[in-house]
N, C-alpha and C positions, 0 to 999 in steps of 0.2 A: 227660826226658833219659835216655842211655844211661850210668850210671856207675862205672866202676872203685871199688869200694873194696877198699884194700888190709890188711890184717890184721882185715878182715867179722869175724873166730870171734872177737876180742879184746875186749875190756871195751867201750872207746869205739867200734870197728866195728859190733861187733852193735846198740849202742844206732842208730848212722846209720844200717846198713841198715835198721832195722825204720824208721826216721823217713822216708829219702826214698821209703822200696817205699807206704810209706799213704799220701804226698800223690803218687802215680802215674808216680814214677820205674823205670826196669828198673833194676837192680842185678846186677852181677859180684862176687863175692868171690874174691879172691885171700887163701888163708892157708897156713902150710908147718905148723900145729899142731904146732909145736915143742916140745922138755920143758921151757923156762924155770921152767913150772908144770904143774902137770899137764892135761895133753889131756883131760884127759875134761872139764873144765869148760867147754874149751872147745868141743867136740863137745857139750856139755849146752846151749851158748848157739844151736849149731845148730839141734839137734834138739828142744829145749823153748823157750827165749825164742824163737827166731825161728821156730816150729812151723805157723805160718799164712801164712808170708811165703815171695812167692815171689821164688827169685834163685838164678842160678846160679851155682856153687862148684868153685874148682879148687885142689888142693892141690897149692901151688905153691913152691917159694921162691924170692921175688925177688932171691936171690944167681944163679940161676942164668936167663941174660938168651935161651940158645936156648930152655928151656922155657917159660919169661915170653913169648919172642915169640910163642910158637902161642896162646897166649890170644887175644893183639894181632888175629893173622891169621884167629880166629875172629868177633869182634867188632868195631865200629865203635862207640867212646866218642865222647862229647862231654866229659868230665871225667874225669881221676881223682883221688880221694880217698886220699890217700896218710897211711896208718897203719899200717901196718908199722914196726914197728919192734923191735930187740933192748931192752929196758926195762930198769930198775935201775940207781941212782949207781951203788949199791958193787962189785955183780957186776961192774961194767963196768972197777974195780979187781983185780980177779981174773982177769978173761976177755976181755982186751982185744979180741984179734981177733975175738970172735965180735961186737964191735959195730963193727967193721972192714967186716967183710961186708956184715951187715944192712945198719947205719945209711948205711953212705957206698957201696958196694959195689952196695946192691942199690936204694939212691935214684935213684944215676947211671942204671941199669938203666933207672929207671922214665922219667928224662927225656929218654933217649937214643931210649925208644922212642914219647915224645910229639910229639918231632920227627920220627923217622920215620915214625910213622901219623898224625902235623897233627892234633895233640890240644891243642887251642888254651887248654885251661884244666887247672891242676895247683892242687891245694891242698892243702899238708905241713902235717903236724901237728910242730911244734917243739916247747920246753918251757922252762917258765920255770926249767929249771938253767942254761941260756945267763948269765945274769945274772949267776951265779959268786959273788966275792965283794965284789960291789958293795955297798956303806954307805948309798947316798943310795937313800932309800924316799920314796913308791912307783916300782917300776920303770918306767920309761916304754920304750919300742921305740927311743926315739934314744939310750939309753945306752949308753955305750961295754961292749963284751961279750967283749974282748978277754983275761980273764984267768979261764976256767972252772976248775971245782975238781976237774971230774970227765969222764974219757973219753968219758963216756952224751952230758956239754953238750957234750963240743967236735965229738963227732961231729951236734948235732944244730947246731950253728955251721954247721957245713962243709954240710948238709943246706943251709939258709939262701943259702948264699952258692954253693951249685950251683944251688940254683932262679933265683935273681939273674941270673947267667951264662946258663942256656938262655931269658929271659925276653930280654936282651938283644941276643943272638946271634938266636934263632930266632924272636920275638915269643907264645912261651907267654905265656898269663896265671899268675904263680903268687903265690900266696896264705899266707904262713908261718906259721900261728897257736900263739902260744907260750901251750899249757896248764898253770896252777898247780891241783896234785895234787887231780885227777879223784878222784871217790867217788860211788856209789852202788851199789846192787841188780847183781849179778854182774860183783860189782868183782876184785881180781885180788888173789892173798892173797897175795903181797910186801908190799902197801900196807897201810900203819897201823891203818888204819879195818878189815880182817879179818882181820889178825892180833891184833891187842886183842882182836875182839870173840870171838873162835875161844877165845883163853888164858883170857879172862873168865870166860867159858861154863862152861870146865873147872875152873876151878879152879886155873889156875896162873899165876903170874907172870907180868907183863909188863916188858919191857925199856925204859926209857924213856928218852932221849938226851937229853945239854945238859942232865941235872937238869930238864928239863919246860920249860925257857924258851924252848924256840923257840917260832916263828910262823910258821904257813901259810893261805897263801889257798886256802881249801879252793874246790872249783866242783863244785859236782852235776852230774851225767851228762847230762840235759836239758838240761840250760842248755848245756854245752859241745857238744851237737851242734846245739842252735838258731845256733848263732856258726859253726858248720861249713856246715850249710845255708845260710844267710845268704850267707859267703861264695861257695860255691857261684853262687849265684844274681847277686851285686854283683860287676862286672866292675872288676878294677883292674889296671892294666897288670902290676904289684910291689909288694905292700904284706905288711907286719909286722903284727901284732894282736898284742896281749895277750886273753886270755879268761881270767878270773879271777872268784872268785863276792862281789870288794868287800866280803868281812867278813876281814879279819883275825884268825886264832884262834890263842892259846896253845894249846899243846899238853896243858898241866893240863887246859885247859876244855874240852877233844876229848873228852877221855880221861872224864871227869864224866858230857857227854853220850854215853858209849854206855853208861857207868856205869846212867843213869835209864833208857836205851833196855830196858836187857838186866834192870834194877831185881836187880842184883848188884853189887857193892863189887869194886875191882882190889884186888890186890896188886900192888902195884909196887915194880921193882927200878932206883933211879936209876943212868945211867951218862953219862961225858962223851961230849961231842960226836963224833959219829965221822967218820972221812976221809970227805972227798966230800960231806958236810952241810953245808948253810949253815944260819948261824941266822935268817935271815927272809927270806919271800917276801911279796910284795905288790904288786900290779898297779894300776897305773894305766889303767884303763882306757876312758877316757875317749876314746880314736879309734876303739874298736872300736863305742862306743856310736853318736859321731857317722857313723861312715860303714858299718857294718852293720848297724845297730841293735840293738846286743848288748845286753840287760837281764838279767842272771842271778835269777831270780826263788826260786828253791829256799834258806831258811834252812838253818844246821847244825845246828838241832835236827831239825829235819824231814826232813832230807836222812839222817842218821845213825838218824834212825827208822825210814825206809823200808830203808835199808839190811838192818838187824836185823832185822825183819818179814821182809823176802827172806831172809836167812843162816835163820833158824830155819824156813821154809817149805823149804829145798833140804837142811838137813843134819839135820834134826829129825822 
């Protein structure tokens, strides 16, 4: 297949591109390597993890839909893999518009231009902040999601229910998979998992939210793009997935395992819950299993091991 993947330089892109380019897909990468975090790791995921892999790249942003279309009018897709996105609850408390643009701005972009070049398959990456501050666990995809807690979910709502609308108007296939907090090997240092392991390392405190009582469904990096290929591949007219790695972890017993990983002790500094956090995530994922055949296979010890092995191999 011909495939659009949209933010290729980012944590979960680069892991797909290197997935569908080895079992003999072409690959396009759209990425605009924005400063959310720093560009170079992300040019590092270019130029090093994807170092053997062939695919072409255009530095793009999909806020901006006349230079998005010359891509278009270079290529002929069979799908795009749509992962772009502005990332972060909290920032998204700070920096409203710029998840204005990206998330709903530059999604519209991408559907506007799958109806116009009859790109019959779209598949978004959503995110299990949609869920907001729903009580009844585990989250299933029929819950009502009508009350997010943070700009980041409602723009990835409004993601959801654009795909819906060109799905029903124009006959896209589109595919929504709502991700609970991605981790592994050239993961993205806003997220938990490398910023602990960074502070750890050094020697300085860490910041710990809720007093340590939250819970997330952590999903290793493999696993959540075998649920991406998958879908890919399983044609449904509009469907919802959950992708979630079925362990429910405390945030104390996270924090333990990178403890053993890195075999140094935290200091930690507890603090309350902050805006935009919910205190538990957990996926039901039980449709994704029956109709993609989703099995997340990667433990959190394992998955946090591999991590730290990667972290101490790129900054060590």
């Amino acid at each position: 297949m011909n495939i659009l993947v949209t933010g290729g330089a980012g944590f979960i892109g680069s892991h797909t591109v290197k997935a569908l380019v080895e079992r003999g897909d072409k690959v396009v990468i759209i990425d605009n390597l924005n400063k959310y975090y720093d560009p170079k790791l992300k040019q590092d995921r270019l130029d090093i993890f994807l170092k053997d892999v062939n695919f072409d790249f255009y530095k793009v942003d999909i806020a901006d839909l006349e230079e998005l279309k010359t891509v278009f009018q270079k290529h002929k897709f069979d799908c795009i893999v749509h992962l772009a996105a502005q990332a972060g609850v909290r920032y998204s408390l700070e920096n409203p518009f710029v998840y204005e643009r990206s998330n709903i701005c530059g999604t519209l972009n991408l559907l506007e231009l799958a109806k116009e070049f009859k790109i019959k398959k779209f598949v978004f990456s959503s995110s299990s902040s949609v869920y907001g501050a729903n009580e009844t666990v585990p989250f299933k995809e029929t819950d009502f999601v009508d009350h997010p807690v943070s700009l980041y979910a409602a723009t990835k709502k409004t993601g959801e229910l654009m795909a819906n609308v060109y799905h029903k108007q124009y006959g896209i296939s589109c595919v929504c998979l709502r991700f609970f907090t991605v981790y592994g090997p050239w993961g993205r240092p806003d997220m938990a998992l490398f910023k602990f392991t960074k502070l750890i390392s050094e020697g300085k405190p860490i910041e710990v939210y809720n007093f340590g009582k939250m819970k997330r469904d952590f999903t290793y990096v493999t696993d959540i793009v075998e649920g991406i290929i998958s879908s890919v591949d399983n044609h449904y007219p509009y469907e919802i997935f959950n992708l979630g790695g079925e362990e429910t972890i405390k945030l104390t017993y996270f924090i333990e395992c990178i403890e053993k990983a890195l075999n140094k002790k935290a200091n930690k500094n507890f603090l309350p819950l902050q805006p935009g956090d919910v205190l538990n995530t957990i996926a039901d994922i039980s449709k994704a299993r029956e109709k993609i055949d989703f099995n997340p296979k990667v433990s959190i010890t394992q998955g946090i091991k591999n991590f730290v092995e990667w972290y101490n191999s790129y900054f060590i």
